[in-house]
C-alpha positions as CSV (number, residue, x, y, z in Angstrom):
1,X,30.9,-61.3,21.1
2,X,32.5,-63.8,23.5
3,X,35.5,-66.2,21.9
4,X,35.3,-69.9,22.7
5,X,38.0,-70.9,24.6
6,X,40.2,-74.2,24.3
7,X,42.2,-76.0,26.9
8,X,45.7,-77.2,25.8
9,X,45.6,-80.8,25.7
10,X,49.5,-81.7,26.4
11,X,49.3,-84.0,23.7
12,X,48.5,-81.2,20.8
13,X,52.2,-80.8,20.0
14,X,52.6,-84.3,19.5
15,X,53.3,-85.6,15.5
16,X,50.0,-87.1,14.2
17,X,51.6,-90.6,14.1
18,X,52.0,-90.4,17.7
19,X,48.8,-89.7,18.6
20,X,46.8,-93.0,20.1
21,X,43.8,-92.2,17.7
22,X,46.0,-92.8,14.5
23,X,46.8,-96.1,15.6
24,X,43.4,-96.9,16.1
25,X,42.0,-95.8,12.6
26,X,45.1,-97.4,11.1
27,X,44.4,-101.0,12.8
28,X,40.8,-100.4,11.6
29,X,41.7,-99.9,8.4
30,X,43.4,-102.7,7.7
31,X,41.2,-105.4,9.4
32,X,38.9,-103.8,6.9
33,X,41.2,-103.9,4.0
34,X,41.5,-108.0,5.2
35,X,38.2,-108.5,5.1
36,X,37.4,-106.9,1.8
37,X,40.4,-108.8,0.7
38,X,38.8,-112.1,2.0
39,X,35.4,-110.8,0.4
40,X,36.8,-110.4,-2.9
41,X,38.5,-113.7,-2.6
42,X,35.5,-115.5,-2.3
43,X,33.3,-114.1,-4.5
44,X,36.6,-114.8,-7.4
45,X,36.8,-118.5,-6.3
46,X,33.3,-119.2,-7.5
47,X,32.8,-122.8,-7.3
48,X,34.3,-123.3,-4.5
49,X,32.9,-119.7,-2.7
50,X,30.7,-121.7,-0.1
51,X,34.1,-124.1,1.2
52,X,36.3,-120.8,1.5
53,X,33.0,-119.0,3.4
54,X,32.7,-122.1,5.5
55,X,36.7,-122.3,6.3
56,X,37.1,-119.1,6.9
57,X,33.7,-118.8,9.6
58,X,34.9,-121.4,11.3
59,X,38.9,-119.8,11.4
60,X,37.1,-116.5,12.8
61,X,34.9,-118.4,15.2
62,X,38.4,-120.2,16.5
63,X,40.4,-117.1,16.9
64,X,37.6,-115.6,18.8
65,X,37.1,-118.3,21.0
66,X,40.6,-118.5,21.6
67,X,40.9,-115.2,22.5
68,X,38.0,-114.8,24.8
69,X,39.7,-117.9,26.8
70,X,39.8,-116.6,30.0
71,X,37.2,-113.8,30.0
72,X,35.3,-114.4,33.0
């Protein structure tokens, strides 16, 4: 039976909060904690659920547009 065999990566010996993927799954995590948060916000205020909703589109519409300023 043959054995698989791995290349060593030169980041293998590197800590796991070093490694570029942990940032990633940690900035995921918490735009999606922020968004549940936001979520859970809204559906608590009740009354005034469609203003927040409304505020808050037109907040992530601004930062997005202001962002994507000079993509070509």
């Amino acid at each position: 039976m043959r054995r698989a065999s791995y290349r060593h990566h030169g980041n293998c010996d590197r800590a796991i909060f070093g490694s570029p993927g942990f940032k990633f799954f940690l900035i995921c995590g918490l735009i999606l904690a922020v968004l549940y948060g936001l979520l859970y916000l809204i559906l608590q205020l009740e009354d005034y659920a469609l203003l927040a909703g409304a505020v808050l589109g037109f907040l992530t519409l601004a930062v997005v547009m202001f962002s994507t300023l000079r993509v070509e």
